[in-house]
N, C-alpha and C positions, 0 to 999 in steps of 0.2 A: 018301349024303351026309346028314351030320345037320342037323335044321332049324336050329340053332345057323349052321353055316357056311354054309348055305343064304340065310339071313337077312343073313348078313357080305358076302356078295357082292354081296347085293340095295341095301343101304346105299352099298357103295366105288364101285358103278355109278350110283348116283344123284348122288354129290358128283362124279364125274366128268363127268356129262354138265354140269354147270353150270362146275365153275372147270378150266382145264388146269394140269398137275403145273409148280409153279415151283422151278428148281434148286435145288441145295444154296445155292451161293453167294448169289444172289439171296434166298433166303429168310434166309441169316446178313447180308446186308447193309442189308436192309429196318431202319430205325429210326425211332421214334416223333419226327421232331423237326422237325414242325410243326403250326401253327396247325390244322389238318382233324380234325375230331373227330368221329367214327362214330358214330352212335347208338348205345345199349346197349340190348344183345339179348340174350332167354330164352332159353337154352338152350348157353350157349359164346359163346365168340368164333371169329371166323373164324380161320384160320392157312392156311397153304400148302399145299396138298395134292404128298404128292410123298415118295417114297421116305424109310424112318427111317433117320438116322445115328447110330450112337454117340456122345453129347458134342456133338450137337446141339441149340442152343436156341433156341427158336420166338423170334422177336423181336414187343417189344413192340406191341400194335394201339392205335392212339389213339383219346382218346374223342373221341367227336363229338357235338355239340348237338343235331340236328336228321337223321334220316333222309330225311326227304321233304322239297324245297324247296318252299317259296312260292311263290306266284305272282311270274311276276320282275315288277319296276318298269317298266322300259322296253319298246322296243320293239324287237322281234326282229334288226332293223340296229344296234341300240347297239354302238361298239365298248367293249369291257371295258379299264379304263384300271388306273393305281397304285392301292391302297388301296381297290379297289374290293370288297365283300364279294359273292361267288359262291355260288350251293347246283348242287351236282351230284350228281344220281340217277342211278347206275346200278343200272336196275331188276333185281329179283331179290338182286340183291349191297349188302344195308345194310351192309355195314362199309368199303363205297368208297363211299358215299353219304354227305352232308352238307356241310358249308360250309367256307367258306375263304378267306382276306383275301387279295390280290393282296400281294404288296409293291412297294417301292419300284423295285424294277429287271422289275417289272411278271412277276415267276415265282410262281406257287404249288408248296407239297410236296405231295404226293397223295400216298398209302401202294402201294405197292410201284413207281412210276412216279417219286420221285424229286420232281426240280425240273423244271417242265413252264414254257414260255413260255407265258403269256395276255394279256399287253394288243398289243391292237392287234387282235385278233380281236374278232368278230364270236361270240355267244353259241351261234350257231349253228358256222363252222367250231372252236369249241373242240369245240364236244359232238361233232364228228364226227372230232375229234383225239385227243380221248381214249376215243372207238370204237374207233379204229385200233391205239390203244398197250393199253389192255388184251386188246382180240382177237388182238393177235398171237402172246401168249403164255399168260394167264392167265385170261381169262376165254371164253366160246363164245359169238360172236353177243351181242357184249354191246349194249342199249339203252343209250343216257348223254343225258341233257337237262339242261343248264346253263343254268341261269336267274342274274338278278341278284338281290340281297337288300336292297344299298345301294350305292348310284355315290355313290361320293367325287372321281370323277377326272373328269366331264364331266357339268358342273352349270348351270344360269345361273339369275339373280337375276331378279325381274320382279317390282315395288315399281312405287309410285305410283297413280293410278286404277284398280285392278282390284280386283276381286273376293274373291279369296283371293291376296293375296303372299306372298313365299316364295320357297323354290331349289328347282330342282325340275329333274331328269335329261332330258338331252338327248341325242338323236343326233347324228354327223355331219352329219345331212341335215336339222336343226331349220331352220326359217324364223321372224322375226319371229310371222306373226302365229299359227302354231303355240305360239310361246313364250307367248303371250298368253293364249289358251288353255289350255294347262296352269294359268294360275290363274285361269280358270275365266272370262274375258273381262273388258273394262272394264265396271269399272261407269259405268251408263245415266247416273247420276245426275251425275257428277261429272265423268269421264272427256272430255277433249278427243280429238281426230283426231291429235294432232302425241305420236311414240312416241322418244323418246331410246337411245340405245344407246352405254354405258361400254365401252372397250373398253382392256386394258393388255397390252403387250405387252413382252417386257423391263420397260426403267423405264421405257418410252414409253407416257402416258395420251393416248386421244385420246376422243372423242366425234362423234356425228352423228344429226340429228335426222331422223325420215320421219314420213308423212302416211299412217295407216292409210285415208281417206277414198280417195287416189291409190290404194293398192294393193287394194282392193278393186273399184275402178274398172277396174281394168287399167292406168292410166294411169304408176303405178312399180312396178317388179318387189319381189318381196315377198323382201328379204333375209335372206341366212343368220345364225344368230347360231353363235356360237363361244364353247366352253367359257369359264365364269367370267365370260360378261359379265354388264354389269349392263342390265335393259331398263326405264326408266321413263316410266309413260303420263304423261301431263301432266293435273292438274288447273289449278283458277285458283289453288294454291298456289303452284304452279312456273312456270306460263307464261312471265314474262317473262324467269326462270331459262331455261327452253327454245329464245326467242327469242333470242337471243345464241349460240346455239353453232350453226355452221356447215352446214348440210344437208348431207348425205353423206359432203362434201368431203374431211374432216379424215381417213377411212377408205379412202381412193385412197393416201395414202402409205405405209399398212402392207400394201397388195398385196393388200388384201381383195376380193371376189368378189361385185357382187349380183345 
C-alpha cells in the first residue's frame, strides 16, 4: 500500500470518529435559513460526511458570529423564553457552535437539526436536548453547553432608591429581595424599608407595597416577582406616592403566590 493511500485512510478515520455519516437526503435537505451563524474557520467548512453522489450538492453552512459562547447572564434555572438570544457550543464541532435568537413561537433553526423547541426549557435540559439530537445521528458523544447572551423574555424593572436601576434577567424562582440585589441593593442614603411592586397582567394593572424591614425579620415571607414587573424602593420622593397603594392586597386578585 502506497503512503499516498496509507495516509487517505488515516484522514477518513479520523473525521469519522468525530461526525457520523448523514444521509443523502438529510444532507440535500439541510439549508441555510436561519438566524445561527457558525463561526469561520481555517481550513474548509464543515459538510456531511457520508457517501458521494452524482449531482449531489453539499448545501449551504451559515455563518455564524461567535464560536465560543459567553458567559451566560443568568442563572442555571433560567427558563429560555421568546426573543431570547442563546450561544450553544458544541465542543470539538465549530460549525454547530454559536448563537441564536429564540423566536416568537419560542423555536430556534440549528443547522442539520432543523426547528428545535426552546422556550420553556431550562439552559440546561436544552443542552441536554440537543446532546440527544446530534448524538443520535451525526455527531459521537457530542458535549453541547447552552448559555444565555440576552433574555429579552423574562426581565424585571428595579428603579427607585437603589444603587444601580435598571432591567435585569430573572428566574422563575426570583424573590423580591433577590430582585433588589441585582441592582446592587438600596441605597443607605436614601432608600426607605417600604418596596412597591408594578404588576400587569392582561390589561389589568395592579400594585402592592411590602416592608423589606418585615422580610428580613422573618416577620413577611420574601415575595416572588414575575417577568416585567416593575419593583420600586421608595425614597422621600415617592413615599407618600407609596403610602396610598394597598399592601399586598391588590396581588390576592391576580392568583399570585408569596
Amino acid at each position: 500500500m502506497s503512503k499516498a493511500t496509507t495516509w487517505a485512510a488515516i484522514v477518513a478515520l479520523a473525521m469519522g470518529a468525530t461526525l457520523w455519516a448523514v444521509g443523502p437526503a438529510q444532507a440535500d435537505g439541510f439549508q441555510s435559513q436561519s438566524s445561527f451563524q457558525p463561526a469561520p474557520q481555517s481550513g474548509g467548512q464543515f459538510a456531511p460526511v457520508g457517501p458521494a453522489r452524482t449531482g449531489a450538492q453539499t448545501a449551504a453552512i451559515p455563518s455564524f458570529s461567535s464560536a465560543v459562547p459567553s458567559t451566560s447572564i443568568v442563572r442555571p434555572d433560567y427558563v429560555i423564553g421568546p426573543d431570547d438570544t442563546i450561544a450553544i457550543d458544541v465542543f470539538g464541532v465549530p460549525a454547530l457552535s454559536g448563537t441564536v435568537q429564540v423566536d416568537s413561537e419560542g423555536q430556534v433553526l440549528l443547522p442539520l437539526l432543523g426547528e428545535v423547541p426552546a422556550a420553556g426549557r431550562s439552559v440546561g435540559q436544552l443542552s441536554r436536548q440537543l446532546a440527544t439530537a446530534y448524538g443520535s445521528s451525526y455527531v459521537r458523544d457530542p458535549k453541547v453547553t447552552v448559555s444565555v447572551k440576552e433574555s429579552a423574555s423574562q426581565k424585571v424593572t428595579v428603579d427607585g432608591a437603589v444603587l444601580q436601576p435598571g432591567i435585569y434577567p430573572i428566574t422563575t424562582r426570583t424573590t423580591l429581595m433577590q430582585a433588589i440585589a441585582l441592582a446592587k441593593g438600596p441605597d443607605p442614603k436614601l432608600a426607605s424599608d417600604k418596596v412597591a411592586i408594578f404588576r400587569t397582567v392582561g390589561s389589568q394593572r395592579s400594585e402592592a407595597v411590602f416592608d423589606l424591614g418585615d422580610i428580613r425579620d422573618g416577620k413577611s415571607t420574601d415575595p416572588q416577582v414575575q417577568p416585567n414587573d416593575v419593583v420600586v424602593v421608595d425614597t422621600s420622593g415617592v413615599r407618600r406616592f407609596l403610602q396610598d397603594i394597598s399592601p399586598v392586597a391588590p396581588f390576592a386578585a391576580l392568583g399570585a403566590v408569596f
